[in-house]
Each structure stands twice: as C-alpha cells, then as structure tokens.
BAFI-3210 file (N, C-alpha, C; in Angstrom, 3 decimals, decimal comma, padded with zeros to 6 digits):
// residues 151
n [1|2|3|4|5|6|7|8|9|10|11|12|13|14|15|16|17|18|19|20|21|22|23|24|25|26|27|28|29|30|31|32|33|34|35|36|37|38|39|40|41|42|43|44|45|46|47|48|49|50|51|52|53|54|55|56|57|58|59|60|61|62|63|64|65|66|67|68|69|70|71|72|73|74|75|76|77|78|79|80|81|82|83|84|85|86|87|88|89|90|91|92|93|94|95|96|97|98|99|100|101|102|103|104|105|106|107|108|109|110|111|112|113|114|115|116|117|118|119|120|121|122|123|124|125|126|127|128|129|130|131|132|133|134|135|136|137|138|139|140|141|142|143|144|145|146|147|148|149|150|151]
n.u [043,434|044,553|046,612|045,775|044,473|046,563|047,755|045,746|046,025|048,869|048,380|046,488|048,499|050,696|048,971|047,828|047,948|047,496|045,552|044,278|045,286|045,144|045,254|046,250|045,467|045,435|043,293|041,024|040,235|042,170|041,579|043,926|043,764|046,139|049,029|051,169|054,841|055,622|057,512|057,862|058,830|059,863|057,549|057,093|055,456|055,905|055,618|054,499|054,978|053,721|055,445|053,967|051,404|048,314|047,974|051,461|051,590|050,404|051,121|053,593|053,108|051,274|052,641|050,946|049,390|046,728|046,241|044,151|043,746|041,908|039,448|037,142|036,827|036,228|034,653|032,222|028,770|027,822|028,489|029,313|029,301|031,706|033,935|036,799|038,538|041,640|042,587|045,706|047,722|050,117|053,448|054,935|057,943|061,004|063,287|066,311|068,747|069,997|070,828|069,329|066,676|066,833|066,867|065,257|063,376|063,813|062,523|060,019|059,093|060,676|057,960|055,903|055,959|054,637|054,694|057,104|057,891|056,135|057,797|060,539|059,934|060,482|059,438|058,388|058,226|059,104|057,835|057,853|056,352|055,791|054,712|052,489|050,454|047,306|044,213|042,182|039,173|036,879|034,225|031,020|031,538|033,676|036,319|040,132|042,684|045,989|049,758|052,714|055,168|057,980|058,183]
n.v [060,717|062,610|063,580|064,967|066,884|068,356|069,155|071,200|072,812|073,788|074,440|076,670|077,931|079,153|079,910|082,407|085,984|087,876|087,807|087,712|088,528|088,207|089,262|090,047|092,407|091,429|091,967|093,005|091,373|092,480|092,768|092,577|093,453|092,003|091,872|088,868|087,438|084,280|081,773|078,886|076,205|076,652|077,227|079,730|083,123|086,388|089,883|093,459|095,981|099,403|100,499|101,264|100,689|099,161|096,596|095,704|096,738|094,908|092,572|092,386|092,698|090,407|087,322|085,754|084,768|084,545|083,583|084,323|081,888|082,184|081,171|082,586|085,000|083,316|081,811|082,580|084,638|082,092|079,121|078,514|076,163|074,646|076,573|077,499|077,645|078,157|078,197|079,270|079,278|080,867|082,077|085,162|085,764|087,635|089,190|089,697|090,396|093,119|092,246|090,331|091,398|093,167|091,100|089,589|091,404|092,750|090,207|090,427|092,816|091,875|090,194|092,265|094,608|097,590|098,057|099,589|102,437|102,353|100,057|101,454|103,471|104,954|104,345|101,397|098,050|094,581|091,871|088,730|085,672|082,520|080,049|077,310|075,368|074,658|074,963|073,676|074,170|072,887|073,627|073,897|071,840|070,417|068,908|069,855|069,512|070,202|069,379|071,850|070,984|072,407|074,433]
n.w [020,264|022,529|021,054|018,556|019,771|020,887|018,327|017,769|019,678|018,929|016,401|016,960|018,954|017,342|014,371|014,856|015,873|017,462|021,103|024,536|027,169|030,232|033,756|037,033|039,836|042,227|043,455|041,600|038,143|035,347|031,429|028,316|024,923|023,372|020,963|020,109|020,406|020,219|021,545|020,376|020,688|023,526|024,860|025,582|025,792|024,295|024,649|023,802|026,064|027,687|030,594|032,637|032,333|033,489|032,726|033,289|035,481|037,125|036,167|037,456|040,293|040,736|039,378|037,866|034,845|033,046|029,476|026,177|023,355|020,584|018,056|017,377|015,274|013,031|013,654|014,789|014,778|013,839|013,818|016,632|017,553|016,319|017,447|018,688|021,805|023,868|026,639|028,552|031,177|033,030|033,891|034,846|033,742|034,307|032,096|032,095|030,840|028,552|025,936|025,175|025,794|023,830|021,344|021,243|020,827|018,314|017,151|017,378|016,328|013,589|012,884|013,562|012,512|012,069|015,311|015,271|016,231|018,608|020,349|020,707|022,118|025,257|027,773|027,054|027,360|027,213|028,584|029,473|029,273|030,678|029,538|031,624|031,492|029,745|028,814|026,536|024,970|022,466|020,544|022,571|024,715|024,532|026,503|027,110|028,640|029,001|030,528|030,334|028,706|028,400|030,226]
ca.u [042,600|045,053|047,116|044,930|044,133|048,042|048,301|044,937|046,688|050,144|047,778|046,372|049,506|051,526|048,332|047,003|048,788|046,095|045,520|043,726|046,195|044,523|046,328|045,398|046,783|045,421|041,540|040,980|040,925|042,473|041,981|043,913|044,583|047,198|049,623|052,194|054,964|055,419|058,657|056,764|059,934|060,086|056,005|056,965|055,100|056,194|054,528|055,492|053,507|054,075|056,101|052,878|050,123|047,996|049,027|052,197|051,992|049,227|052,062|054,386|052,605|051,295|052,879|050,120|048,554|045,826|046,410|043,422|043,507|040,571|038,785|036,013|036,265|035,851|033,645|031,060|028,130|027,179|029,231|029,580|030,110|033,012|034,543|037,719|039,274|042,507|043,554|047,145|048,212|051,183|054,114|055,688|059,191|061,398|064,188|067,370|069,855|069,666|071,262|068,685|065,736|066,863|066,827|063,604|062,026|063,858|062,028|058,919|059,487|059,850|056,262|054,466|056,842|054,043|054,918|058,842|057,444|055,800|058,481|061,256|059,476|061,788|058,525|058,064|059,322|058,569|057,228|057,733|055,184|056,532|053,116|052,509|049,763|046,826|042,701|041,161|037,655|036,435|033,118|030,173|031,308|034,627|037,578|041,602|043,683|047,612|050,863|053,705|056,729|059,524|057,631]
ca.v [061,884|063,827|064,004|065,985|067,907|068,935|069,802|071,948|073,908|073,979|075,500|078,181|079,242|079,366|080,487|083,494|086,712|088,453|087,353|088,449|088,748|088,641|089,554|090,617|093,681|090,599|092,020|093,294|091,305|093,305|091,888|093,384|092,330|091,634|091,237|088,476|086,791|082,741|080,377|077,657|074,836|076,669|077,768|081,521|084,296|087,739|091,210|094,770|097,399|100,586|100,127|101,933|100,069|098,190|095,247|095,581|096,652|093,790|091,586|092,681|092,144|088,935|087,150|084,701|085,361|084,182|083,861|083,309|082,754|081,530|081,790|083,193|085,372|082,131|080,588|083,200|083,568|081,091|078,289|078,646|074,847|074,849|077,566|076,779|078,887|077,772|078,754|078,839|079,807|080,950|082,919|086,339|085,669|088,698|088,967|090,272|090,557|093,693|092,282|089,214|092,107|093,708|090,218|089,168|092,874|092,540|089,075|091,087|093,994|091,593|089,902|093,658|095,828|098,728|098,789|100,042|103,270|101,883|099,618|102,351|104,679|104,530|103,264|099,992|096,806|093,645|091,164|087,445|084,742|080,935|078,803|076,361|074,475|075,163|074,212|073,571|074,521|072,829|073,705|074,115|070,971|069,139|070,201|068,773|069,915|069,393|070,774|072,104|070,203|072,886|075,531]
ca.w [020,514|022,837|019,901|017,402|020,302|021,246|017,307|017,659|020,606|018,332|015,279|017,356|019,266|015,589|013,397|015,184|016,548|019,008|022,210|025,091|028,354|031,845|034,658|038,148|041,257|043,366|044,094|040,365|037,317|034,228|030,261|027,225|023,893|022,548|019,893|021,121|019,681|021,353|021,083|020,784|021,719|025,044|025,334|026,102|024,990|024,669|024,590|024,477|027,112|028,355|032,007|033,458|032,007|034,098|032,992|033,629|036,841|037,573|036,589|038,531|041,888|040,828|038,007|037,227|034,250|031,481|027,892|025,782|021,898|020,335|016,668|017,359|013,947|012,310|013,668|015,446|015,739|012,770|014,310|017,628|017,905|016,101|018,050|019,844|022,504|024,145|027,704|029,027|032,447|032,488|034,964|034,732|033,798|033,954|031,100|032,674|030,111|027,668|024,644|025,156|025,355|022,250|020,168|021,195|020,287|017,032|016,599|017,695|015,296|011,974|013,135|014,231|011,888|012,586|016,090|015,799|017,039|020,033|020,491|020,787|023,277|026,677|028,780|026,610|028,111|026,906|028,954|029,003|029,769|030,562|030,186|032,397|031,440|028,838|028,533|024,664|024,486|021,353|020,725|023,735|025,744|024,318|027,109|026,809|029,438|029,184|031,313|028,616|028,913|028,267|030,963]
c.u [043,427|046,000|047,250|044,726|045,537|048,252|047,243|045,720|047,980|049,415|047,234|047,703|050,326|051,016|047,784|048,287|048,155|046,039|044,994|044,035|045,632|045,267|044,960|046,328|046,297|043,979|041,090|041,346|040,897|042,658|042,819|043,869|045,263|048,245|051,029|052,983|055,564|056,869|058,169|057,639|059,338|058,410|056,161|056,770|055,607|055,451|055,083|054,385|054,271|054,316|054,662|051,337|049,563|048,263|050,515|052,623|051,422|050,546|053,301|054,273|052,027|051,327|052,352|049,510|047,365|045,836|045,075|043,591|042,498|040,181|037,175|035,126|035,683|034,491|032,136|030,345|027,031|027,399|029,527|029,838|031,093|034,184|035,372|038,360|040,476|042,707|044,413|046,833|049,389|051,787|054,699|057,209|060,553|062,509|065,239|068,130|069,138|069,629|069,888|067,456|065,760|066,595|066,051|062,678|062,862|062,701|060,263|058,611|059,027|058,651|055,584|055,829|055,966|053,986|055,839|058,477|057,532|057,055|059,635|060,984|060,530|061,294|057,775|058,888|058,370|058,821|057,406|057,003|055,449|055,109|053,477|051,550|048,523|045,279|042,240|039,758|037,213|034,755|032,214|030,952|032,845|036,132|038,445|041,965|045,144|048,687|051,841|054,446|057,863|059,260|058,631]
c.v [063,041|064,310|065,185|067,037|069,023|069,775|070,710|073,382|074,408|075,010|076,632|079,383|079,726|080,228|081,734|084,406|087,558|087,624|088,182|087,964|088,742|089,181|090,162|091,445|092,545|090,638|092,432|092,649|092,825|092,238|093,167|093,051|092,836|091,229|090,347|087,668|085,380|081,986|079,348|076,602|075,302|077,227|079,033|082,469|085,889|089,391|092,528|095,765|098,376|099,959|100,096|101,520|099,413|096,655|094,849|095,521|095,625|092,625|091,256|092,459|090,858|088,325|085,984|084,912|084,300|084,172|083,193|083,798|081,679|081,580|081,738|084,056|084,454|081,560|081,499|084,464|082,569|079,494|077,977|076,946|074,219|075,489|077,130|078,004|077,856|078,706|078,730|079,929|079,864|081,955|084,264|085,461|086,670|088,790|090,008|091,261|091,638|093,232|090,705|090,185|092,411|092,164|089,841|090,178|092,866|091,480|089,729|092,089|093,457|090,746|091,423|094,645|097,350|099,509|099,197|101,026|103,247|101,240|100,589|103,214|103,999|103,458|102,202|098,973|095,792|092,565|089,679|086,680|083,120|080,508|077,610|075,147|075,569|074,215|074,668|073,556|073,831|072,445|074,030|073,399|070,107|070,255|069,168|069,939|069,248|070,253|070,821|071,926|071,326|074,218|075,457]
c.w [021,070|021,468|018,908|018,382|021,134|019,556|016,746|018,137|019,981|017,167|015,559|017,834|018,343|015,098|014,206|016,074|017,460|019,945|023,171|026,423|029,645|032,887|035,831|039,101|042,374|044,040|042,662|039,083|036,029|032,870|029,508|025,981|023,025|021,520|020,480|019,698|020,708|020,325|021,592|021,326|022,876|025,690|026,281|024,924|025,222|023,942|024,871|025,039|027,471|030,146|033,001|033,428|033,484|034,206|033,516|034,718|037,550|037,709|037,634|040,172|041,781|039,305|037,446|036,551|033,494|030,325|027,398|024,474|021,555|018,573|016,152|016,133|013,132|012,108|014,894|014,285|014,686|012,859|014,812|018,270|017,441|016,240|018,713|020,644|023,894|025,291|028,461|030,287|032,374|033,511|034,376|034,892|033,200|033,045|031,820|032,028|029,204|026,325|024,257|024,854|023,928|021,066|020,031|020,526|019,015|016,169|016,402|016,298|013,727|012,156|012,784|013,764|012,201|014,113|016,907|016,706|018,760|021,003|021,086|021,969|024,451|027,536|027,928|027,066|027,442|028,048|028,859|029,815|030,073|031,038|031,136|032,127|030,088|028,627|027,352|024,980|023,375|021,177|021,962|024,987|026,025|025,156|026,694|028,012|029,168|030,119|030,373|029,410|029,299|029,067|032,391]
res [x|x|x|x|x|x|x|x|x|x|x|x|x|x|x|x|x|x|x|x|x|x|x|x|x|x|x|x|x|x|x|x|x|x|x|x|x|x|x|x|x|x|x|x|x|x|x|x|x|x|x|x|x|x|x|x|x|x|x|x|x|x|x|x|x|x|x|x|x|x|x|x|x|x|x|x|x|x|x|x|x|x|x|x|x|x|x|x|x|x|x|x|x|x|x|x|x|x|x|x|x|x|x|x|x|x|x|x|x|x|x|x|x|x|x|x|x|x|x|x|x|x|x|x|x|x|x|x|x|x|x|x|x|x|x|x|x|x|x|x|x|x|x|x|x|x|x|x|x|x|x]
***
C-alpha cells in the first residue's frame, strides 16, 4: 500500500508544474502559485520571485514553508473523491554559489522558457526548498504520511 502511495507522490511531484507555495512573516500566512522546478533524487524544489515579494521576504524570516500540488483540474468538482492533493513541508535552503544559481535557472528556463524575461530582471532570485516530509490526500478520507530520505 505505502508503495503505490510513494509512486502517487513521485507522479505528482514529476507530472505537474504549478504549485501553490505557503509561507509565513511569522503572524501572517501568505499563498502563491507557482511554477517550480523539483530534483526529485534530492526532494528540492526551486522557484524564481522577485527579492521583494512577499514570499520571499516571508521566507526569509521564517524558512518553513508549504508546498501543495494537487489535481484538482482533473478531478473537480465531478470527482472530488478522486482528488488527490499532496503536502510537503519543506525548509528555506539558501543557494550560495553563483555559478550553481545560474545552472539551476538554466534548468528552470528549458522547463518555463516564457519566463527568460522574468528570470533576467536583477530583483529575481531563485529560491530553494529542501522537503522534509510530505501528506497524500487521496480522496475525502485516505491520508499517507512519509519523511523524504535525501532532505
């Protein structure tokens, strides 16, 4: 059973590129969503924001966030018990190195080729996410909880 339900959580974080980011300044939550791209070996996601966003700065003071992806297009609201929605917890983990930024926002780039633009501006930084753990929704009632190994 956990099985099918580890290669549910592998088919969402792979098959879908949206996401919807939580974050908090510590008395305020903040959602956004997201286009992310995830190295799934190491279960880090990455994201590009403006320096100034809210999110960004949310993360910055506390780097615990929320990831949720779900398929909701799918499966709402004709189906709603076949609906799965996947939620990872996950840390702010800051990327140091430039030449390491630039290869990741390349990797970013050929995924979300429409947002070189964005990408390019001075105040874009990308973001990295090291999950920690992750709750499957499937359907109304059916939960899985697991903690990711390579976090």
């Amino acid at each position: 059973m956990s099985k099918n339900k580890l290669q549910i959580i592998d088919d969402l974080v792979l098959g879908k590129d949206i996401c919807v980011l939580g974050t908090s300044d510590g008395r305020n939550p903040h959602v956004s969503l997201m286009a992310f791209l995830v190295d799934h070996a190491a279960m880090k996601f990455y994201f590009l924001s403006r320096k100034n966003s809210h999110k960004s700065q949310n993360i910055k003071k506390c780097p615990h966030v929320s990831i949720l992806i779900d398929t909701r297009e799918e499966h709402l609201p004709d189906n709603r018990d076949k609906a799965m929605a996947l939620t990872i917890q996950g840390v702010y983990a800051p990327i140091n190195k430039p030449q390491t930024i630039k290869a990741i926002t390349k990797h970013f780039l050929a995924k979300y080729p429409d947002m070189e633009e964005f990408a390019a501006h001075p105040d874009t930084e990308l973001i990295r996410i090291k999950a920690k753990s992750g709750q499957l929704v499937c359907g109304l009632e059916d939960e899985f909880s697991t903690k990711f190994k390579n976090s």
